[in-house]
Structures are given as structure tokens and as C-alpha cells.
C-alpha positions as CSV (number, residue, x, y, z in Angstrom):
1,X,127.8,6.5,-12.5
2,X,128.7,6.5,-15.8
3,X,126.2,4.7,-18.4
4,X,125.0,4.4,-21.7
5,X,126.9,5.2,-25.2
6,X,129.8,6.7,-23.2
7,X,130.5,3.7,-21.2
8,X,130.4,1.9,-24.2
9,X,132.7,4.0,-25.8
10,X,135.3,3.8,-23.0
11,X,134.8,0.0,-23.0
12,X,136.0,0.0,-26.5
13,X,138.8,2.0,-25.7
14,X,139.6,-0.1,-23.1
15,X,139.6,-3.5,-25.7
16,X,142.1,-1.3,-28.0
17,X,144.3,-1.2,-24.8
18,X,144.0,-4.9,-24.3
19,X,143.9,-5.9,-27.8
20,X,147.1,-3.9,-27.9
21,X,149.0,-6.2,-25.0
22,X,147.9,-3.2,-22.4
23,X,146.3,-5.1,-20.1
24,X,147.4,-4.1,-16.5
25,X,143.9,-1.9,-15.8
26,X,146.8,0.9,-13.9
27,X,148.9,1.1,-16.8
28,X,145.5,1.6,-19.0
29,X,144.0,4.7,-16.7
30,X,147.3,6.2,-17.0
31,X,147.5,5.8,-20.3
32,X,143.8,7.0,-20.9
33,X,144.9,9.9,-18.4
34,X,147.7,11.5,-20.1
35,X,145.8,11.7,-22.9
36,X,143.0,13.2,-21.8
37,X,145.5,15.5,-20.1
38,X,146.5,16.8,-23.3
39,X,143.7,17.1,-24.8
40,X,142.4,19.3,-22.0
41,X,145.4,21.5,-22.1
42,X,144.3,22.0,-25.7
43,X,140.8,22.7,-24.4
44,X,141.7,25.1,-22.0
45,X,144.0,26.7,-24.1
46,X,141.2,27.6,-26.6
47,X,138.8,28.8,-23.9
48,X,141.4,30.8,-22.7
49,X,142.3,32.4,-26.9
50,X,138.2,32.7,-26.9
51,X,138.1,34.9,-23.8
52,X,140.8,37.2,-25.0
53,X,138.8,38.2,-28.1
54,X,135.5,38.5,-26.0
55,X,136.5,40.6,-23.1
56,X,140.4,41.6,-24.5
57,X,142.0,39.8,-21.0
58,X,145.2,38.8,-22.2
59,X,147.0,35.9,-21.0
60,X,150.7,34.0,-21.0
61,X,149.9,30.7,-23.9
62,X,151.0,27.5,-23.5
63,X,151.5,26.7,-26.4
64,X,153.9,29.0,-27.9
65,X,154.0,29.6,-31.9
66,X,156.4,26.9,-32.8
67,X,154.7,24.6,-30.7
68,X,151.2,24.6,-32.1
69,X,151.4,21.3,-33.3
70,X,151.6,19.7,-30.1
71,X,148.0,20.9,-29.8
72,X,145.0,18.2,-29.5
73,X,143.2,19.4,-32.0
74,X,146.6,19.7,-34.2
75,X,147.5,16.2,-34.3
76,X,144.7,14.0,-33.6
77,X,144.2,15.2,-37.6
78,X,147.8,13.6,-38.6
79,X,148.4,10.2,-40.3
80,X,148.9,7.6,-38.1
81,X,153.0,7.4,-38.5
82,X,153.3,11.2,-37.8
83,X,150.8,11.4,-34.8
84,X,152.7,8.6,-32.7
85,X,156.5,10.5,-33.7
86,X,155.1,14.0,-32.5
87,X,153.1,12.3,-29.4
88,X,156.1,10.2,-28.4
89,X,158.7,12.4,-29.4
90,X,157.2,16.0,-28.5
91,X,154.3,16.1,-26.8
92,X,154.6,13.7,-23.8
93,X,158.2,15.4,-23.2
94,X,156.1,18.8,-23.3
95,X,153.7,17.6,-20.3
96,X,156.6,16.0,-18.6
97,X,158.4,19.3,-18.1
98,X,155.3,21.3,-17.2
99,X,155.6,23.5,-14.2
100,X,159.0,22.3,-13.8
101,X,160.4,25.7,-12.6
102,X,158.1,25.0,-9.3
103,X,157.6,22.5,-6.5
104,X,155.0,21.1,-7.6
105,X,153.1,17.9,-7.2
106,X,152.8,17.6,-11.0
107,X,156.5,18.1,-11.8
108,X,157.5,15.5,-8.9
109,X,155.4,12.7,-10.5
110,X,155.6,13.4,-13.8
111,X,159.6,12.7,-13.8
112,X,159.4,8.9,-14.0
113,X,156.3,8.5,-15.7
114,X,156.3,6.9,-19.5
115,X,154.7,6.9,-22.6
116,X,154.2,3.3,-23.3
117,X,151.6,2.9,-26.3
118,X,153.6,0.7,-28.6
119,X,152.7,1.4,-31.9
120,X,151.5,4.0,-34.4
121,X,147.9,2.3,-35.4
122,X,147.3,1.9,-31.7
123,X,147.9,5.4,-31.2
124,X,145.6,6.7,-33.5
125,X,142.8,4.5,-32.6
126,X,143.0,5.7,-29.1
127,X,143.0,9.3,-29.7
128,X,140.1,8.4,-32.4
129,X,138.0,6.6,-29.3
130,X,139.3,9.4,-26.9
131,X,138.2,12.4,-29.3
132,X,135.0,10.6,-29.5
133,X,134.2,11.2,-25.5
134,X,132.2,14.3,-24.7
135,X,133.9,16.6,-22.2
136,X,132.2,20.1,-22.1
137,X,130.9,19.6,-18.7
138,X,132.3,18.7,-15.6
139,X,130.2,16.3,-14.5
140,X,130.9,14.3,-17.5
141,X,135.0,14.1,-16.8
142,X,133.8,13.1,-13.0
143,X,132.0,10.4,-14.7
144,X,134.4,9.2,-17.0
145,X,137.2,8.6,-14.1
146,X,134.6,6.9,-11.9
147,X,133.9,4.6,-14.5
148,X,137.9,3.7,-15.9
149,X,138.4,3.6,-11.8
150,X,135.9,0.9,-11.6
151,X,138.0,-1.1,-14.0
152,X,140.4,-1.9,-11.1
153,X,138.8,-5.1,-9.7
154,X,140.9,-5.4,-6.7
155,X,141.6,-3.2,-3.6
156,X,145.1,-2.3,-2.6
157,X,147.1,-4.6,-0.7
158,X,147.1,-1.9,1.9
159,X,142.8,-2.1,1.9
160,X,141.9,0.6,0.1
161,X,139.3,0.8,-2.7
162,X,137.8,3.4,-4.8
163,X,135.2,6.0,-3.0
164,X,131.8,6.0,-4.9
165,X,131.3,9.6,-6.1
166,X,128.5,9.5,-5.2
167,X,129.3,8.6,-1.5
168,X,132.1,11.6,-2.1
169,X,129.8,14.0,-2.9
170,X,127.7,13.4,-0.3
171,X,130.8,13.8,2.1
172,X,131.2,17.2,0.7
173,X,128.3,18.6,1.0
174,X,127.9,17.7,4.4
175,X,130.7,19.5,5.3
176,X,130.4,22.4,2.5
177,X,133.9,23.7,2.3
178,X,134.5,27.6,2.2
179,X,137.0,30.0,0.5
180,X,139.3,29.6,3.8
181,X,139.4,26.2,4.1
182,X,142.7,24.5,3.9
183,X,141.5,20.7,3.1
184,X,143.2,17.3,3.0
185,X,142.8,13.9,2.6
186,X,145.7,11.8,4.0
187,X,144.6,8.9,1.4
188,X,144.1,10.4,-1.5
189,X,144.0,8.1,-4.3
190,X,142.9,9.6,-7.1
191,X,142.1,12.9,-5.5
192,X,138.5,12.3,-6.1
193,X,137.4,14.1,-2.0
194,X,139.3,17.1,-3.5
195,X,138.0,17.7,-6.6
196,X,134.6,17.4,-5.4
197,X,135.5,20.0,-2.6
198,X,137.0,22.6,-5.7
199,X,133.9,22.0,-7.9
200,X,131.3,22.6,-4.4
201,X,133.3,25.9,-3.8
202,X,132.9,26.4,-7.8
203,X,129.3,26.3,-7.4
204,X,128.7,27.6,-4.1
205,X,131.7,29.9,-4.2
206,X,132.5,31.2,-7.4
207,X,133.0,35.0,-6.3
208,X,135.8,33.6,-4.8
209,X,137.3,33.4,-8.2
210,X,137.3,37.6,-8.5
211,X,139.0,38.0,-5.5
212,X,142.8,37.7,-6.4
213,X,144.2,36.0,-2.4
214,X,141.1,33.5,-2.4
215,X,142.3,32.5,-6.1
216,X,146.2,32.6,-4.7
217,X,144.5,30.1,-2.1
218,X,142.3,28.0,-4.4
219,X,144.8,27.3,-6.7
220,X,148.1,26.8,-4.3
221,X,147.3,26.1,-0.5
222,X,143.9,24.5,-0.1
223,X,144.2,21.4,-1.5
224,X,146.5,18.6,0.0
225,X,146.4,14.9,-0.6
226,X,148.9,12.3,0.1
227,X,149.4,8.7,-1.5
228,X,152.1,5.7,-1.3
229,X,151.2,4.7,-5.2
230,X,153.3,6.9,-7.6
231,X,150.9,6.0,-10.1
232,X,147.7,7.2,-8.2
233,X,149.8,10.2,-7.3
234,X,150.0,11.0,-11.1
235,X,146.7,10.4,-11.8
236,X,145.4,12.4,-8.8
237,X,147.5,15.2,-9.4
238,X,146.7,15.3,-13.1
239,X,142.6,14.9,-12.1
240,X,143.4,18.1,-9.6
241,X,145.2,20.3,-12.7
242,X,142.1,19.1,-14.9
243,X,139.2,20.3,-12.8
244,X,141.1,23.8,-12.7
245,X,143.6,23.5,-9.5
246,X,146.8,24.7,-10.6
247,X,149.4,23.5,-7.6
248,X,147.6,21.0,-5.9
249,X,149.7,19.6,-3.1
250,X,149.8,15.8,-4.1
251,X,152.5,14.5,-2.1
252,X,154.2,11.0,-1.7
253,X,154.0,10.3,1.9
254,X,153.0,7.6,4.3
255,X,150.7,9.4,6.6
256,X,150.9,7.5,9.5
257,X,154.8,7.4,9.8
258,X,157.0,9.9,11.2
259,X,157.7,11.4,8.3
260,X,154.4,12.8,8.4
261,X,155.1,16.2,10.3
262,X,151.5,17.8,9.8
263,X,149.8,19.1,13.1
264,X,146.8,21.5,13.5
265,X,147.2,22.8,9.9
266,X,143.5,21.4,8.1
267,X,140.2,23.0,8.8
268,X,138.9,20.4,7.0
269,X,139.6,16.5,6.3
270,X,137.6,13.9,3.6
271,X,138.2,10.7,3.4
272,X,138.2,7.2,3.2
273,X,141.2,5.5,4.6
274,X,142.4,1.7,4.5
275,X,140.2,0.1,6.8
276,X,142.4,-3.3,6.1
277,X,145.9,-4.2,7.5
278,X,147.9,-3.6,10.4
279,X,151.5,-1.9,10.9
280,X,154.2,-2.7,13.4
281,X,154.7,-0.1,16.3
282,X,158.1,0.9,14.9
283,X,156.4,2.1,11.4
284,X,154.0,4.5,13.0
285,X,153.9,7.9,14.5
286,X,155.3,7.7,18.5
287,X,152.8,10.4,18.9
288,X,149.7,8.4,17.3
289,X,150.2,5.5,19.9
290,X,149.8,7.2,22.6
291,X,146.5,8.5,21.4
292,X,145.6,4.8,20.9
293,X,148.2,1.9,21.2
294,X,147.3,0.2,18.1
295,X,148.6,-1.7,14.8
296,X,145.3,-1.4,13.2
297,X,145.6,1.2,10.8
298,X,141.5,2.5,10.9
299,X,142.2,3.4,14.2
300,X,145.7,4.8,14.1
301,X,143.8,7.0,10.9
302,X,141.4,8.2,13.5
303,X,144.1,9.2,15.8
304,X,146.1,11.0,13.0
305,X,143.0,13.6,12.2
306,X,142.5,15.0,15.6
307,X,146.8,16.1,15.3
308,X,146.3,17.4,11.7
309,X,143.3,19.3,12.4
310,X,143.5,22.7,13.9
311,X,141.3,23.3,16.6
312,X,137.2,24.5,15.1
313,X,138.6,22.2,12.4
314,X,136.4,19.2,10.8
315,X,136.2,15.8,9.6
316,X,133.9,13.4,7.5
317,X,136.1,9.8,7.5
318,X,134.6,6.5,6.7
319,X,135.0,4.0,9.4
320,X,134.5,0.4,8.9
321,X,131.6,-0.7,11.4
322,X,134.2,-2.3,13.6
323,X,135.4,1.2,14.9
324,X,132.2,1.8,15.9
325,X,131.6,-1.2,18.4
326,X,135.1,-3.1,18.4
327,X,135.5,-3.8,22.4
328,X,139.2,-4.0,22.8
329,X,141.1,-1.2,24.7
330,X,142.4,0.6,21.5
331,X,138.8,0.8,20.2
332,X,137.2,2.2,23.0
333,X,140.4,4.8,24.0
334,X,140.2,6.5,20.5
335,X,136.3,6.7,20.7
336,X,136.4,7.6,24.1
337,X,139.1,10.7,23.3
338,X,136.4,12.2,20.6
339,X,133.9,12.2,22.6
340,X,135.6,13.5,25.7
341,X,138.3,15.8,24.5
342,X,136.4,16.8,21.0
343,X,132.9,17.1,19.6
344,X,131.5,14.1,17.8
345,X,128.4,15.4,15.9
346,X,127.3,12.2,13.9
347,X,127.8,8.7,12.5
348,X,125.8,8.0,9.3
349,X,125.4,4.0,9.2
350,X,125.5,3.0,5.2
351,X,124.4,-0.2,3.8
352,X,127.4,-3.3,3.2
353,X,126.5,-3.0,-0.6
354,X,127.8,0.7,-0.8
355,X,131.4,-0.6,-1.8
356,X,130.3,-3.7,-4.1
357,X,131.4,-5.2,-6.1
358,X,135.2,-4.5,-4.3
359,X,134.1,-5.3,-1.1
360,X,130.7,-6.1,0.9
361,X,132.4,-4.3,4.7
362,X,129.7,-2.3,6.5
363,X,130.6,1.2,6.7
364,X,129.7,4.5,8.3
365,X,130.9,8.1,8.3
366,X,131.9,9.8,11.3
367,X,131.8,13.4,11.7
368,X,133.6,15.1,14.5
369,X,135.0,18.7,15.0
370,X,138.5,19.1,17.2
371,X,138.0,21.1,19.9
372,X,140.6,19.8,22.8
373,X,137.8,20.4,25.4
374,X,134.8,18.3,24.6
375,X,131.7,19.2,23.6
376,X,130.0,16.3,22.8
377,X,125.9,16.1,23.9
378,X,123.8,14.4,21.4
379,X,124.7,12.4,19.0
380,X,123.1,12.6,15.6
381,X,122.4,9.2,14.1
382,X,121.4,8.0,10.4
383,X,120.5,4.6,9.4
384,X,121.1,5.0,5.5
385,X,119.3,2.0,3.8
386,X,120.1,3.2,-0.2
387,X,122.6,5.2,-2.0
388,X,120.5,5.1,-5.9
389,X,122.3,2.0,-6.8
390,X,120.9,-1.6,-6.2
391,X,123.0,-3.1,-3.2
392,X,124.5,-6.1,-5.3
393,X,127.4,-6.5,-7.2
394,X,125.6,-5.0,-10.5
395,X,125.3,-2.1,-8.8
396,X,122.5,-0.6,-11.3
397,X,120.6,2.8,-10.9
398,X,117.5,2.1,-8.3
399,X,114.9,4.7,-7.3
400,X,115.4,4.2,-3.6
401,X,117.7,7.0,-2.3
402,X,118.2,8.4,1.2
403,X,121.4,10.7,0.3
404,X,119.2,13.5,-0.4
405,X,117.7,13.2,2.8
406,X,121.0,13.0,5.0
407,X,122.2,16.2,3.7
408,X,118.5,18.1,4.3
409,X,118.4,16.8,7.7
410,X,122.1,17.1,8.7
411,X,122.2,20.9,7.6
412,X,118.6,21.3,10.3
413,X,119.7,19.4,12.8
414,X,117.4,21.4,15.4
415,X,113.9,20.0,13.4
416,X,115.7,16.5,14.3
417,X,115.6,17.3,18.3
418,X,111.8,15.6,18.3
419,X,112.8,12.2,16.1
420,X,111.9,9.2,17.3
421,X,114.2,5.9,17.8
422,X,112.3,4.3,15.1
423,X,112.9,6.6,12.4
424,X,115.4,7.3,10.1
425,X,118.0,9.7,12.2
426,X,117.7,10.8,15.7
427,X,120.1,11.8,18.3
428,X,121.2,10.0,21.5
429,X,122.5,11.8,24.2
430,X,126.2,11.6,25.0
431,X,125.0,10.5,28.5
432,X,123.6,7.2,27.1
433,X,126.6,6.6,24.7
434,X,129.2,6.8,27.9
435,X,126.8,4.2,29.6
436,X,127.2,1.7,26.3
437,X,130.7,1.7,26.6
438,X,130.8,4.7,24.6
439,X,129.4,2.5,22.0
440,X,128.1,4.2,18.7
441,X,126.4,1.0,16.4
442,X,123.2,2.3,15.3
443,X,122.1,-0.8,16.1
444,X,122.6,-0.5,20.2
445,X,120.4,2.7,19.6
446,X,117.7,1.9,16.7
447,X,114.3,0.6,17.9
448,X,111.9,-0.8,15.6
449,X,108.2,-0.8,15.1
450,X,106.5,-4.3,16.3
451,X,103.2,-4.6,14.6
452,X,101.3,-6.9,16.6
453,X,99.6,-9.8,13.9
454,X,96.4,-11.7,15.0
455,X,95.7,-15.5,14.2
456,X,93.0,-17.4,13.6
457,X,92.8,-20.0,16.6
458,X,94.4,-23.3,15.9
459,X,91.4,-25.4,16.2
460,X,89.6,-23.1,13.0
461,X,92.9,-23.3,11.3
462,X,92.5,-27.4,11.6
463,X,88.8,-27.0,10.4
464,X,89.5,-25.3,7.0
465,X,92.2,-27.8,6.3
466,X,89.8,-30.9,6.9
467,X,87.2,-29.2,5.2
468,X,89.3,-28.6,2.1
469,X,90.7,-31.8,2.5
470,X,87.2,-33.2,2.1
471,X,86.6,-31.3,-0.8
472,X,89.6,-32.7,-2.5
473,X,88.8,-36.4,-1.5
474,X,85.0,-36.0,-3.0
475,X,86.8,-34.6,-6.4
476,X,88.9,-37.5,-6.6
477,X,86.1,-40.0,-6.2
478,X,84.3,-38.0,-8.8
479,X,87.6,-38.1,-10.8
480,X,87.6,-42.2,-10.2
481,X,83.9,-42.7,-11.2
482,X,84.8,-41.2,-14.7
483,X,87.0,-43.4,-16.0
């Protein structure tokens, strides 16, 4: 999470914005988005003229002569008058019409977005805080959206709430995508599962980058994410084009509905879908119900994975607890049909305080691979008790930390085959979980240690207190005689 002089920087950003009669906290990370769009065109575009003078690559600018100007590091330098006529005028028309020769998710959502900064002086003094940000690393711009993210107090109406990078990362790299992957996240948001997936395969991957259909791939047909909010659809796809994906398909769709067409094309799904709200049986998928006959939308989300998936594909989703235990028909039919019909390979129980201060809902991630003809046997348990951050609604930086952990032992899962119920993770055998009710709380599972604690009998427990009690009678009769 973000801390320190930057956050304080953004803070004051955020006071020009409000100061400035910006205050809806959307409008302001749109706002603060664009921007930092632009500027990292700029950025990019300069790394770019760099490398063609170090190793003589050539490449198409996108900036052409007559438009140098529109350039960051041009006009941040102007007066305050001329800035906001070039920005308003030039410049936000220039991103608008990006890519607008292709399909793409960036020229969709870009179309009926605006430039609403109202006056010159405001302007300036945002690109003066903006400028002001460091961004030469990666982990930094990760940072920075966490933090403006955290600045929407409220979940959706529909129940969703921002992902702790953190928590994403962790996701990630318990799946570790490859080259080939095709990934999605049906609730994208901000795009924040998919961007950590392109900078693991960055790290983990980079030859892929030298190998000119893996870059084809990269940069057009792994990445999907799809999103009801127009805004969070720009901002995603913006985030995507930022951290280096050129097409990223961000699409406006309602996953769930019929318009959602997408079966056995992901190796790999992320995510953390609205775990709030319920839809009526004429808004969702005929094909969903009769997975599970259900309004509730965590369940119907469930459903909706195994018929994107191919089969050998993936998925990491968090689950509110509910999913795990809930006893009514549609609960145990959908966890019933992954463990039959699929492989269910873990559920990693995390603490309530994960997704303070938005909400306090207990949570767990299930991981399960499509298969369409079982394989379940043991289950592999984790009873997560910290994430680095305290559990309240301060959320502030704490030693404890099991992430670390998870991802060591859930990439050796055969050193786990002789864990004991009372530790951390251990498996339970699909046996046991069909004889619970196909029940998968850690809790039903879990033993703990009872340390057995020896008392002094009552009768010497009476003794000392009379004896002490005698001792404090005699002082006050000494006490008495005194005065």
C-alpha cells in the first residue's frame, strides 16, 4: 500500500480536486487517470526515441512533428491560460481518437468520456502535483491506483469492492500464468487481476517478448475483462495500455446474462466477483440455472467459470464464506458439481479484516481446475490469519504475514501430504468432504491444540486469600494506631 510522501502528495492532489468543486471520488480517478495517461504516452514515447539511438530499432511516433506540443513534458512548462487551451482543446481530443482505426476496448470507452477540469489555475496545479509523482517503476503506478482506488468509500450497489493488491498478487502467483494463457476476469473493475497477471509473465516470462506470436498474444488475445461501469471500463482499460498491453479486451458486458456468449475459451480466470445481491431468473444465463437454480449472484459466478473455462483450464475466485457452508439446495448442487465433475484443489480461508475498511465479510479463495470428469481427492486447506496489514479499519503495515507462506506451500503441495489438522494448511480427503455435506469451512475440518492448565485446589486458593486478607487487616490497625 501506498505510504509516505507519495500518499501525501496524492492527498493534496486530491484537496485541489475538491477545492476545485470535483468532489465525486469517480469523476476525480478519472480525472487523475487521463492525466497520467498522457503523461505516460509522453514517457513511453521518449523511451521509445531513446532506444532508437541506442540500438538504431526504428519505430512509427506518436507524436508526429506538428504535434509535439501535446507532449507531457511540452506543456506542463506552459503558462497556465495556454496549458488548459492545448489540454482541453488538443490533447484530450488526441487520446480520445487513439486506436480508433481498431476494435478496441480503448477506442469504445474513450467515445463518451470528458474533460471536465474547469478552469485554467486548476489545471496547472494538477499537472504541477501530478508531475511531482515518481513513476519510473512499476510497482510505484500499482501503488498509486491502489491508493486513489481506496478513496471510493463505498462498494457498488451491485457488492463489489476493490481487490487488495496485495490479495491480487497473491492470486497470481498461485496460479503463475504462462505465455499461452488466455485469461479473464468476468468482474474486472479496474483491471487490477490482469495487470498483475502481464507484469508476473513480465518477470517470469520476459523471453516471451522476443518471440514475435507470444507478443501478437500478449498484447491482443490474452487479456479479457468485462465490467457494467463505463467509468471503471475506462479506467481499466487505460491501467491495461499503461502497464504495456496494447489491445486489452475490456468489454462492457453483464457476465452473467445471455449476452454473455463465452464457453470453454479461458485457461485461466482471477477474480473477485460481487458476493452481494441477487438477480431475477429472467436476467441470467438459461444455461447457468441449470448448473445451480439460483438468484444469488456468488453462486451463479461459480457456475459461469466452469462454461468459460476450457477443459485443463483454472480458477482462483474469492468466495464469500457463505459458499463455502450455505446449506440450501443451490449451495450444495454447485459445490457438489466441482467436486464431482471437476477438480477442486484448495480453499484458502482469509481473515474478515482483509477487505476493511469497505467491508468486514469473511472470505476465501477457491481454486479449482475444469476437468468434466472429476478428479477431486484431497483437498488442500489454509487457515490464513494475516495479510501484512493490521485487521481493522486503519489497515496499517504489521509484521505478521502468512501470504508468503501460502504461495511456498501451495507450489509443494506433496511436503503438505504429512500436516497435521492443527497446523496451518493440510488436506482432507474428498471422502470426508462428501460425508460433511460436501462442506468445505475450514472450520468443520481445523482442530486445535488443548493445553491442559493445572489449578491450585480450591481450599489453598481460599487460604492465600484469608491469609492476605489478614495481612491487610493488621496494616489497617497499624494505619489506625497512627493517627
Amino acid at each position: 500500500m501506498i505510504t509516505g510522501e507519495i500518499k501525501n502528495k496524492v492527498d493534496k492532489i486530491w484537496e485541489i480536486f475538491w477545492t476545485g468543486g470535483i468532489t465525486n471520488p469517480l469523476s476525480v480517478i478519472e480525472q487523475i487517470t487521463y492525466l497520467l495517461f498522457i503523461r505516460g504516452l509522453d514517457e513511453m514515447e521518449t523511451r521509445k526515441e531513446k532506444e532508437t539511438v541506442v540500438l538504431g530499432i526504428g519505430f512509427e511516433p506518436l507524436f508526429a512533428e506538428d504535434k509535439q506540443h501535446l507532449r507531457w513534458n511540452q506543456f506542463r512548462n506552459f503558462e497556465a491560460d495556454r496549458m488548459y487551451k492545448i489540454v482541453a482543446e488538443e490533447v484530450f481530443p488526441f487520446i480520445k481518437t487513439l486506436h480508433a482505426d481498431q476494435d478496441s476496448a480503448y477506442a469504445k470507452y474513450m467515445a463518451d468520456a470528458f474533460f471536465m477540469i474547469p478552469t485554467p489555475q486548476l489545471l496547472e496545479k494538477i499537472v504541477t502535483g501530478l508531475n511531482a509523482l515518481s513513476m519510473d517503476d512499476r510497482d510505484t503506478k500499482g501503488d498509486l491506483y491502489e491508493y486513489l482506488l481506496s478513496k471510493v468509500a463505498t462498494s457498488g450497489t451491485n457488492g463489489q469492492f476493490r481487490t487488495p493488491r496485495h490479495i491480487i498478487r497473491m492470486i497470481v502467483y498461485l496460479l503463475k500464468p504462462t505465455p499461452e494463457d488466455a485469461i479473464v476476469d468476468p468482474a474486472a473493475g479496474t483491471a487490477g487481476f490482469l495487470v498483475e497477471a502481464g507484469e508476473y509473465l513480465r518477470q517470469h516470462h520476459a523471453n516471451l517478448f522476443f518471440d514475435a506470436r507470444l507478443k501478437a498474444h500478449y498484447n491482443n488475445n490474452m487479456f479479457f475483462g468485462y465490467d457494467m461501469d463505463r467509468t471503471m471500463l475506462r479506467i481499466g482499460a487505460m491501467n491495461m495500455m499503461l502497464h504495456g498491453v496494447d489491445s486489452p479486451n475490456i468489454e462492457y458486458k453483464d457476465s452473467l446474462s445471455e449476452q454473455n456468449l463465452d464457453t470453454n475459451k479461458y485457461t485461466l480466470i482471477m477474480t473477485n466477483p460481487p458476493f452481494k445481491g441477487s438477480l431475477d431468473y429472467e436476467a441470467v444465463s438459461g444455461d447457468l440455472l441449470k448448473v445451480t437454480r439460483t438468484k444469488k449472484t456468488e453462486l451463479l459466478f461459480l457456475s459461469l467459470f466452469l462454461r468459460m473455462l476450457r477443459v485443463g483450464g483454472r480458477c482462483a475466485a474469492i468466495v464469500p464464506d457463505g459458499v463455502l457452508f450455505g446449506s440450501s439446495n443451490a449451495h450444495v448442487a454447485i459445490r457438489k458439481e466441482i467436486i464431482e465433475n471437476h477438480r477442486l484443489e484448495a480453499i484458502i480461508s482469509m481473515p474478515s479484516g482483509v477487505f476493511k475498511p469497505y467491508a468486514g465479510v469473511s472470505t476465501a479463495i477457491m481454486i479449482f481446475t475444469k476437468t468434466g470428469a472429476g478428479g477431486t481427492d484431497n483437498v488442500w486447506f489454509y487457515d490464513m490469519q494475516a495479510d501484512g496489514y493490521s485487521l481493522d479499519d486503519k489497515r496499517n503495515p504489521v509484521t505478521d504475514n502468512d501470504i508468503e507462506d501460502i504461495i511456498a506451500r501451495f507450489g509443494n503441495l506433496a511436503g503438505e501430504a504429512d500436516r497435521k489438522r492443527t497446523d496451518k494448511s493440510f488436506f482432507v480427503s474428498k471422502t470426508e468432504i462428501v460425508g460433511n455435506g460436501y462442506d468445505l469451512s475450514i472450520n468443520k475440518y481445523k482442530e486445535t491444540d488443548h493445553v491442559e492448565v493445572e489449578y491450585e485446589r480450591p481450599e489453598e486458593i481460599l487460604r492465600v486469600i484469608e491469609e492476605k486478607e489478614k495481612l491487610i487487616m493488621q496494616g489497617i490497625k497499624d494505619i489506625r494506631g497512627l493517627l
